[in-house]
TIGU-632124 format. One record per residue (C-alpha): x, y, z. Coordinates in pm, 1 decimal, decimal comma. Example, Ala and Ser with C-alpha at 12.3 -4.5 7.8 and 13.67 -1.06 7.14 Angstrom:
// TIGU-632124
[pt [1230,0; -450,0; 780,0]]
[pt [1367,0; -106,0; 714,0]]
***
This chain:
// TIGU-632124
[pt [787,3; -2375,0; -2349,4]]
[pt [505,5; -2396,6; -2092,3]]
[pt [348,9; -2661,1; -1987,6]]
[pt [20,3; -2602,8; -2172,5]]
[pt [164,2; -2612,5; -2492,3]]
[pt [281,6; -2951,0; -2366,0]]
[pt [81,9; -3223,9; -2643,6]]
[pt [265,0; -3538,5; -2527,3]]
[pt [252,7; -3731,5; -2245,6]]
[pt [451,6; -3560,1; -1966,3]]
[pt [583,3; -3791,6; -1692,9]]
[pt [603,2; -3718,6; -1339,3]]
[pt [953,7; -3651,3; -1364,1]]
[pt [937,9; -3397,3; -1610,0]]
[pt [625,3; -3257,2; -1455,6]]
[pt [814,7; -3186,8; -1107,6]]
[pt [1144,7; -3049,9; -1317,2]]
[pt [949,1; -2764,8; -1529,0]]
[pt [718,7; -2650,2; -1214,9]]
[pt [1059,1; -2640,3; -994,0]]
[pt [1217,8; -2501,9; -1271,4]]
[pt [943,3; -2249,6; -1372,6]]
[pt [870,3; -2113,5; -1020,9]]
[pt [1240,4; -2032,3; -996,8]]
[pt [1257,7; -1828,5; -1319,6]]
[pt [946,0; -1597,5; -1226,2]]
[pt [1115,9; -1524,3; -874,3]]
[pt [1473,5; -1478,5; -1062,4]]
[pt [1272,5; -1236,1; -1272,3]]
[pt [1082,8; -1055,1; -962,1]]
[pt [1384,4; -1005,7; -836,4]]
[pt [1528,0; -831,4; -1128,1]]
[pt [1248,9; -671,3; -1183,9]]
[pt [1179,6; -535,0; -865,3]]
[pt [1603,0; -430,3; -843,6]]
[pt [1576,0; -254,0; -1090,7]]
[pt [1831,8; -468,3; -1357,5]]
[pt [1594,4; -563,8; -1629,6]]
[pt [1898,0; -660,8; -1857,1]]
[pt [1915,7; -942,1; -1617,7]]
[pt [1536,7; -1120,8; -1739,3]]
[pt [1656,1; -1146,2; -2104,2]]
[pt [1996,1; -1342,2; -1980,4]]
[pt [1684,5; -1529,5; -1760,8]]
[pt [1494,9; -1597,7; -2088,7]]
[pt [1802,4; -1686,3; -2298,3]]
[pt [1881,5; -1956,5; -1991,9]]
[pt [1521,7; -2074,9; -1994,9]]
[pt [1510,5; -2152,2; -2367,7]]
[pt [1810,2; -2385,9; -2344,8]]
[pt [1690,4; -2528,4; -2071,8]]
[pt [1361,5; -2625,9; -2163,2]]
[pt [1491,7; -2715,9; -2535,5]]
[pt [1726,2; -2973,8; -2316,5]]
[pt [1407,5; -3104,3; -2170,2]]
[pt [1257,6; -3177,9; -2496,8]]
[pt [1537,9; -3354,5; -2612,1]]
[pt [1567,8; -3546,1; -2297,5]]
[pt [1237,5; -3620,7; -2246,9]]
[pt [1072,8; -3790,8; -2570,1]]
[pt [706,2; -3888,3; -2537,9]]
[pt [435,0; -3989,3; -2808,1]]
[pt [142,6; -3761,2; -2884,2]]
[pt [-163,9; -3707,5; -2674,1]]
[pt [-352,4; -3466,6; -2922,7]]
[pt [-221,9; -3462,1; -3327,6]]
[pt [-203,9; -3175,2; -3511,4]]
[pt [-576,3; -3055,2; -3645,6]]
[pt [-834,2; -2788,3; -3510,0]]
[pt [-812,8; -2927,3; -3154,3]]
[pt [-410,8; -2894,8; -3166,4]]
[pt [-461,6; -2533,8; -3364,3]]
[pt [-756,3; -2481,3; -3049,2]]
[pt [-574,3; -2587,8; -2771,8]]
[pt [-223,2; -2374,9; -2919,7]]
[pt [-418,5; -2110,4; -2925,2]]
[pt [-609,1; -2145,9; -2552,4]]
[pt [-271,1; -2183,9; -2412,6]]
[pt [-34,6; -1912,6; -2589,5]]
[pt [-350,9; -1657,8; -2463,1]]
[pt [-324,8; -1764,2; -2130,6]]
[pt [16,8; -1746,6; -2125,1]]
[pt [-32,0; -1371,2; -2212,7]]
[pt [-223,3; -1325,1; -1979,7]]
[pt [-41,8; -1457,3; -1660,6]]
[pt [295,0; -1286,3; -1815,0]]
[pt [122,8; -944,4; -1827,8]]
[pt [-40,8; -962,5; -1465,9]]
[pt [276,2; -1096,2; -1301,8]]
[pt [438,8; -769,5; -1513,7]]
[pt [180,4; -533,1; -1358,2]]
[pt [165,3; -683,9; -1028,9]]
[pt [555,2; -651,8; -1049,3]]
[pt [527,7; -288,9; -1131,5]]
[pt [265,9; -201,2; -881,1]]
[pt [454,0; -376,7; -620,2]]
[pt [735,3; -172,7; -677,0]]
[pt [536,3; 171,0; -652,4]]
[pt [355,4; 73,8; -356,0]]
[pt [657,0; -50,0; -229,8]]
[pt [852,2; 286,9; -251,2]]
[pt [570,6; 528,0; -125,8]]
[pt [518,6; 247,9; 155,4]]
[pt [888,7; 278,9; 246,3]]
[pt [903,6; 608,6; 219,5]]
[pt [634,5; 695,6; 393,5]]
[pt [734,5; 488,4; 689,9]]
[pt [1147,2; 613,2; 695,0]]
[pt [940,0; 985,8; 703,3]]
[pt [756,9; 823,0; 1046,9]]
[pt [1039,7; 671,8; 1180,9]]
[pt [1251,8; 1008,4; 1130,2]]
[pt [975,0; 1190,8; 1289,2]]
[pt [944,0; 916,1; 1624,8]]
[pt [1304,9; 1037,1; 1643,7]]
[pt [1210,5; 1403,8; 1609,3]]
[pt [971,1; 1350,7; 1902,7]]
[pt [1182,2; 1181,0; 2144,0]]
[pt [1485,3; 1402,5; 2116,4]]
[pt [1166,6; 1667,6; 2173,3]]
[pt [1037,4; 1541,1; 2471,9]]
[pt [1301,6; 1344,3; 2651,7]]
[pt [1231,2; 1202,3; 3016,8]]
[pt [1312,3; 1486,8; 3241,8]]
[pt [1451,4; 1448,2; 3632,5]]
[pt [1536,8; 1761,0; 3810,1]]
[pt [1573,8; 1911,2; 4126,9]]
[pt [1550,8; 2267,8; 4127,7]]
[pt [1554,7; 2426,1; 4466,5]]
[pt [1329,6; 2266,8; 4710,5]]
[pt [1082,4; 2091,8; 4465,8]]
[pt [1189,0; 1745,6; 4277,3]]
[pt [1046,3; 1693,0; 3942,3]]
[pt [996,5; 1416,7; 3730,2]]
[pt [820,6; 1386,5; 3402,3]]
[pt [773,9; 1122,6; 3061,5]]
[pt [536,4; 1081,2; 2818,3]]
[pt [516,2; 776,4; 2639,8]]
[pt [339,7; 809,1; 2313,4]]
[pt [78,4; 554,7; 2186,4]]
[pt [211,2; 533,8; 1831,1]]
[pt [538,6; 612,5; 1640,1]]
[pt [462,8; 1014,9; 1642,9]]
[pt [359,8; 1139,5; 1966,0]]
[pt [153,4; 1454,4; 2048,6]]
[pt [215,4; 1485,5; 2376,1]]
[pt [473,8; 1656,9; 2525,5]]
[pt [629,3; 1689,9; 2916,5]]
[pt [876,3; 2010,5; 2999,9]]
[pt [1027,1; 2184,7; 3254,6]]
[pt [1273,1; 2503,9; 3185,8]]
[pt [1419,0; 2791,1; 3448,3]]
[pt [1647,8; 2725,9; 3738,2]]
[pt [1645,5; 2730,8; 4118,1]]
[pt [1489,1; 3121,3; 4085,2]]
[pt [1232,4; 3053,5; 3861,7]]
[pt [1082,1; 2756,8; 3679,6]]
[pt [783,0; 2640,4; 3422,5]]
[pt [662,6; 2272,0; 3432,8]]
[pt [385,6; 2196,9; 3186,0]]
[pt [259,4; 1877,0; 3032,8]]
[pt [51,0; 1967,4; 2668,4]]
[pt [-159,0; 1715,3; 2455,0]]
[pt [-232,3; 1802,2; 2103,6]]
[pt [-533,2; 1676,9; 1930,1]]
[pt [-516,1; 1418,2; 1700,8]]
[pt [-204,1; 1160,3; 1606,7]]
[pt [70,1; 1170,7; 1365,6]]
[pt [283,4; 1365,9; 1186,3]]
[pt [117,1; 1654,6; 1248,9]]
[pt [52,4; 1671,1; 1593,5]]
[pt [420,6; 1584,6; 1643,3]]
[pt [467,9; 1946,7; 1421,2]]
[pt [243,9; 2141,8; 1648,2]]
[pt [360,8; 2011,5; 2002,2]]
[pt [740,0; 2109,8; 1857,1]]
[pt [627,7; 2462,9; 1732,3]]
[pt [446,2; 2457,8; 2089,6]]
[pt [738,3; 2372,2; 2290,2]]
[pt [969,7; 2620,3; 2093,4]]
[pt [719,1; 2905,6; 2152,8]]
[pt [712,4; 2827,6; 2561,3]]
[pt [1063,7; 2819,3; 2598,8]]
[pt [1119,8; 3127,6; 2419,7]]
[pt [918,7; 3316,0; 2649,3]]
[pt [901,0; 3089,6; 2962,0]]
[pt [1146,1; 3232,7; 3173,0]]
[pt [1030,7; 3609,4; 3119,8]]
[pt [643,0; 3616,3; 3204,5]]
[pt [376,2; 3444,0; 3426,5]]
[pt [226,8; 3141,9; 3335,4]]
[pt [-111,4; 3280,6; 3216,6]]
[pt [12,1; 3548,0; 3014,8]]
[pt [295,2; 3334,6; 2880,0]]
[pt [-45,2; 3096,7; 2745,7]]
[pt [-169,8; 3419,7; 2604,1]]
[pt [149,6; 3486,5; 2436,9]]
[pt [205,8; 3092,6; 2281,2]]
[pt [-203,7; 3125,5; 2167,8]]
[pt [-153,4; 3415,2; 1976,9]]
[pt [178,1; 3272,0; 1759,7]]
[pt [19,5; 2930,6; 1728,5]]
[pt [-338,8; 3052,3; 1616,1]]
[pt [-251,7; 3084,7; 1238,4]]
[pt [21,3; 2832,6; 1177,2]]
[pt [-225,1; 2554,9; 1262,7]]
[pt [-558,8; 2358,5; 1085,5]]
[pt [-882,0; 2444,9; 1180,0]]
[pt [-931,2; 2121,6; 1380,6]]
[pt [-637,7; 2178,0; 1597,0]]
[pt [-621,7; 2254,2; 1931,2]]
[pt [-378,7; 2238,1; 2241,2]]
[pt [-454,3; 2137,6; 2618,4]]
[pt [-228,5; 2224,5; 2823,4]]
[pt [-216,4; 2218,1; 3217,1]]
[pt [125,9; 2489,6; 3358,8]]
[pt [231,3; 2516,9; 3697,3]]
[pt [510,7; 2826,6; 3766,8]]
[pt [738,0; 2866,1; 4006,4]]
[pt [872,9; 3189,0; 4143,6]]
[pt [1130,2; 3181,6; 4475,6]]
[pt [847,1; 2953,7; 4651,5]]
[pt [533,6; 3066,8; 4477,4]]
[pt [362,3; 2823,9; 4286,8]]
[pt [77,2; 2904,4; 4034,7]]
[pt [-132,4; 2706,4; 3811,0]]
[pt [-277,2; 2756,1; 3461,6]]
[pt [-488,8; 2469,5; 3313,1]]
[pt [-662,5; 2519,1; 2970,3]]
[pt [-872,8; 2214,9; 2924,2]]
[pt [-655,2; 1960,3; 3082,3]]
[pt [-721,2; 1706,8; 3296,9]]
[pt [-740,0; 1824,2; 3646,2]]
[pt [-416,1; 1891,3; 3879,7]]
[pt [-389,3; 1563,8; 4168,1]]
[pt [-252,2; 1754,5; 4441,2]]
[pt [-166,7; 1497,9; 4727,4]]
[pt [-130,8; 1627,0; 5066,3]]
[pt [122,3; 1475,0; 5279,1]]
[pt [-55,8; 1543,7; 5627,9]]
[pt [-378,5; 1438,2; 5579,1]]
[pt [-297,5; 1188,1; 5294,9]]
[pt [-557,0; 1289,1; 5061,2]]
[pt [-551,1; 1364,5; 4712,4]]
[pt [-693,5; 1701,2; 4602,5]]
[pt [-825,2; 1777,4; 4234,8]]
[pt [-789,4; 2130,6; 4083,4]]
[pt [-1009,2; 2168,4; 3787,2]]
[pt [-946,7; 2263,9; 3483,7]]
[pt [-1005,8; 2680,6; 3435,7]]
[pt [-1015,2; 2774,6; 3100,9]]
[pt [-1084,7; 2676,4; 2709,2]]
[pt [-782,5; 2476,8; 2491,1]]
[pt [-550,5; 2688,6; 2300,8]]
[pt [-656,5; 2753,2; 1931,9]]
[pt [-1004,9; 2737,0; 2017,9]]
[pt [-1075,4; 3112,4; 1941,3]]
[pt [-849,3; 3354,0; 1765,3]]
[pt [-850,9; 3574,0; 2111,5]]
[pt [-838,5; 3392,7; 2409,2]]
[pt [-684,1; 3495,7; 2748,1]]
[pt [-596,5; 3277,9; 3034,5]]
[pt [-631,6; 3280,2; 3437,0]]
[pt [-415,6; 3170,3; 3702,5]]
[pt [-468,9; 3021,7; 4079,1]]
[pt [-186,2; 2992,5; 4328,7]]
[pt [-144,2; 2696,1; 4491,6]]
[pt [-29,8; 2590,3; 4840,3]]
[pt [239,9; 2338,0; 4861,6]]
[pt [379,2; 2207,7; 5169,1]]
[pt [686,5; 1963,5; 5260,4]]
[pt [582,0; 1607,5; 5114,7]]
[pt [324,4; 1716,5; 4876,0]]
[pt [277,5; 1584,7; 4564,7]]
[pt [181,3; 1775,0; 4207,1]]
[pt [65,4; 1520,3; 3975,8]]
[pt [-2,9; 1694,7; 3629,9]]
[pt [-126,1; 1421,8; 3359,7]]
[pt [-272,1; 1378,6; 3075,9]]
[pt [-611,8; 1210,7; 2929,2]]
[pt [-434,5; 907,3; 2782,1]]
[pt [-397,3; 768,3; 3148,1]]
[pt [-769,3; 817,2; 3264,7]]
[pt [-946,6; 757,9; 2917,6]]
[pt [-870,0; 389,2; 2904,6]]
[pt [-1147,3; 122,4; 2822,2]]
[pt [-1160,4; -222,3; 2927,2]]
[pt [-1290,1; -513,4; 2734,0]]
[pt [-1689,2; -402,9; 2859,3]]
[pt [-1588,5; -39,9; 2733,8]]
[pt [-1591,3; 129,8; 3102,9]]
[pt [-1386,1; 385,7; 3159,6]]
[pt [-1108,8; 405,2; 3402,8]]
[pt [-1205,8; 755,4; 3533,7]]
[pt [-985,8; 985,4; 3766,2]]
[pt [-1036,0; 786,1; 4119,8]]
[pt [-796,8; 499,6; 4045,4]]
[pt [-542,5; 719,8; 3930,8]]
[pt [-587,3; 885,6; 4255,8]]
[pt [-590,3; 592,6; 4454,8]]
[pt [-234,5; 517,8; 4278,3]]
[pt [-87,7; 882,5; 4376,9]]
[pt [-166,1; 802,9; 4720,7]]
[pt [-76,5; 483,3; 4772,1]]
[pt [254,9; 534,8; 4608,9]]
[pt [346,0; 963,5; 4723,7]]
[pt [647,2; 830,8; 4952,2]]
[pt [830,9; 623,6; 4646,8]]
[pt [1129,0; 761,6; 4431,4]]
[pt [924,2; 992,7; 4136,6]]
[pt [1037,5; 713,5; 3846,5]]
[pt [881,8; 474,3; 4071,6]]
[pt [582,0; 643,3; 4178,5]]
[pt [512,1; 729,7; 3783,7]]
[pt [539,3; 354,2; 3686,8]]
[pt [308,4; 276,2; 3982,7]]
[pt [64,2; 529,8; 3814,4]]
[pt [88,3; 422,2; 3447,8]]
[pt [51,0; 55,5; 3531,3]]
[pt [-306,6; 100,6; 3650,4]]
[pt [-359,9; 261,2; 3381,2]]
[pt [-174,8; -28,2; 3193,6]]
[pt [-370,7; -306,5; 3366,7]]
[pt [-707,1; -143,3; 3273,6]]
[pt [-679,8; -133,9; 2928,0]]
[pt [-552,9; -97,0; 2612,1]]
[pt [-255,9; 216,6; 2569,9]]
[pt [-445,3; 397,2; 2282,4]]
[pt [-324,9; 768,9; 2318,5]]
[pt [-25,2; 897,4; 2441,6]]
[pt [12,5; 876,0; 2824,9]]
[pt [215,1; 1194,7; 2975,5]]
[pt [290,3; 1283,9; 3360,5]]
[pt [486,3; 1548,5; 3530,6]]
[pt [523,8; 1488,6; 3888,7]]
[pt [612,4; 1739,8; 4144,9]]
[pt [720,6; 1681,5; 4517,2]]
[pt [799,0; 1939,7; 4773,0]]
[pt [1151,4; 1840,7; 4970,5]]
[pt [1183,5; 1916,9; 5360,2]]
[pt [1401,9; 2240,7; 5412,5]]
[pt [1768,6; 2121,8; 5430,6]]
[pt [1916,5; 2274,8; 5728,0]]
[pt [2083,9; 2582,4; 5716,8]]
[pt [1879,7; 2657,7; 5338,3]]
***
């Protein structure tokens, strides 16, 4: 019995005992409830009954209301309200359980996808010939959309950094189908025609509101050439004069148009340069008064730091991005430094 059917005088004993008592029962039956073993709340109720039955015989008080309208009222007032609380703690149990399992669900489907994407696009260190290379991305959420790669050998090689629009789930789908369609392809063609190529089998697999940017630089024997389509411009630091050069971007994203081709530029890389191809994540970062970190600090950073070890040199990089602001997209370098000839190579 609850306590509003209660028409004695209840002392502060008893009062204590059946709230204690009561607030243990509705999480005994949450937790069957919400377990799934619903034969478990009518052993509950049984246990309640002769519990409470116990109390009454225990606990002997006189009247406070005697039986007439006001007792028939009051009944009445409090059997309704006990409805009432039973049936939303029964729904709230139900809906809890629902939302529960399309919460967890949805979030083991994340999690297995954030594993997806880092077995995708682990942290690459190679040395291939005379170039070093070093690339990461480090995505802003669970799922990233950004993805580092290099693939060839000594002969030949393609180093690329790609940011897909948008976050998620998705994005993670479309920088996997983009990283499958490079590689099938990367070792066989030049970079801008290889672009062409990953355009065309991309262009009807994805959304309407997707899009890829993508910055490539290829190497053949000791040619290198660079392809950017809408990403953030090459940092080229050059080891005589210490200066950091930008190469712009040259043409649109892929999945822009359903033809698109793409251009090409050599580049000239001596012994101690530096290739630094990044992402937007690191220069579109806001501090608290909303200004924009910008290109020049990253810059700055590549300079100041071209001599280090390339792990070093890209956690010198990412922290000013770091101490700018907040990380809210996915932050992605490739770095690229030109060894002296080794005698007798």
């Amino acid at each position: 019995m609850s306590l509003f059917l209660r028409y004695q005088y209840l002392s502060p004993a008893r009062i204590v005992i059946t709230v204690v008592v009561t607030g243990i029962i509705a999480i005994a039956c949450a937790s069957a409830g919400i377990s799934g073993k619903h034969w478990m709340i009518g052993i509950i109720g049984i246990a309640a009954a002769a519990f409470f039955t116990f109390l009454d015989n225990y606990f002997r008080s006189p009247l406070l209301i005697g039986h007439g309208w006001v007792h028939t009222q009051t009944a009445i007032l409090a059997i309704g309200a006990i409805i009432s609380i039973v049936a939303g703690y029964v729904l709230f149990v139900v809906f809890f359980r629902q939302q529960g399992a399309r919460y967890f669900r949805a979030q083991n489907e994340i999690a297995m996808a954030g594993d997806i994407h880092r077995t995708l696009v682990p942290p690459i260190e190679r040395t291939l010939g005379c170039y070093e290379l070093y690339g990461r991305s480090v995505p802003s959420g669970e799922v990233g959309g950004d993805l580092v790669d290099v693939t060839g050998d000594e002969q030949g090689w393609t180093g690329y950094v790609a940011d897909v629009s948008g976050h998620g789930v998705s994005a993670g789908l479309l920088m996997a189908m983009f990283k499958t369609a490079v590689r099938t392809r990367a070792c066989e063609t030049s970079p801008e025609l290889l672009l062409g190529e990953v355009h065309r089998a991309l262009y009807p697999l994805k959304t309407s509101n997707m899009f890829v940017t993508t910055g490539f630089i290829g190497c053949n024997g000791d040619q290198l050439t660079l392809c950017l389509a809408a990403n953030p411009a090459l940092l080229h630091y050059r080891y005589k004069s210490g200066t950091v050069e930008e190469h712009a971007t040259i043409d649109l994203p892929l999945g822009i148009l359903p033809e698109q081709t793409f251009q090409a530029k050599p580049l000239e890389c001596e012994a101690g340069d530096v290739l630094l191809l990044l992402t937007d994540g690191l220069t579109e970062v806001f501090d608290k008064a909303g200004k924009e970190l910008g290109v020049e600090p990253i810059k700055a950073a590549l300079a100041k730091s071209a001599n280090l070890p390339l792990p070093q040199m890209f956690e010198q990089i990412r922290g000013v991005a770091l101490a700018a602001g907040h990380q809210d997209d996915d932050q992605t370098m490739l770095l690229v430094r030109k060894r002296a000839a080794q005698p007798g190579a």
